[in-house]
C-alpha positions, 0 to 999 in steps of 0.5 A: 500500500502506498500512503500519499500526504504532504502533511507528514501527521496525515501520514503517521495516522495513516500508517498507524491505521494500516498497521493495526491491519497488518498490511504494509505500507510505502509513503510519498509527500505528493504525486510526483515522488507517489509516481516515482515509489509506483514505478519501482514497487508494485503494491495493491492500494494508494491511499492519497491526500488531494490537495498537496505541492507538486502533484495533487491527487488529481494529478496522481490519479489522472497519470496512474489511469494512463499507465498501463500497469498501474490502470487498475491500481485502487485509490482512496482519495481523502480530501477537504474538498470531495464535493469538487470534482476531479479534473479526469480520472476519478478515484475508487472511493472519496473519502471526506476529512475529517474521516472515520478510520473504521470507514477508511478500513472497511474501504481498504478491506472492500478494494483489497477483497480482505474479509469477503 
């Protein structure tokens, strides 16, 4: 799993949440290096801020639906902002900050087939 933030607090409380599910995770501070990790490291979810320097989520989201081995990777969107709409390619879920972690979870849980 990759976790994408510019706020590196965002960060750590979306690692300690994958962590109490056992999952592994890689971290990026905005698109750009998200972009560069995914090139190196295959993982099944991005989770992703959308408002960040650099590359937004937007934009993440937008140069992952254009990259053939990355097309069917899942994204979590989290974001202040879920009622604007997406420049291009929209993401799996949107989900609104301030967000329940048990709804974060059971998302991550439903793109991941864990538990069905």
């Amino acid at each position: 799993m990759l976790i994408v933030d510019d706020d590196e607090s965002q960060r750590r409380l979306l690692a300690r949440i994958v962590e109490r599910i056992d999952l592994q995770w890689l971290t990026a501070t905005n698109g750009a290096e998200a972009l560069a990790l995914l090139g190196e490291h295959r993982v099944d979810l991005v989770v992703s801020d959308r408002e960040m320097g650099g590359h937004d989520g937007d934009e993440l989201v937008q140069q992952m639906r254009l990259d053939a081995d990355l097309t069917g990777t899942p994204v979590i969107i989290v974001t202040g902002s879920p009622h604007l709409p997406f420049a291009g390619a929209e993401p799996d879920v949107v989900l609104a900050k301030p967000y329940d972690a048990g709804v974060l979870v059971g998302h991550i849980h439903q793109l991941l087939g864990i538990g069905t």
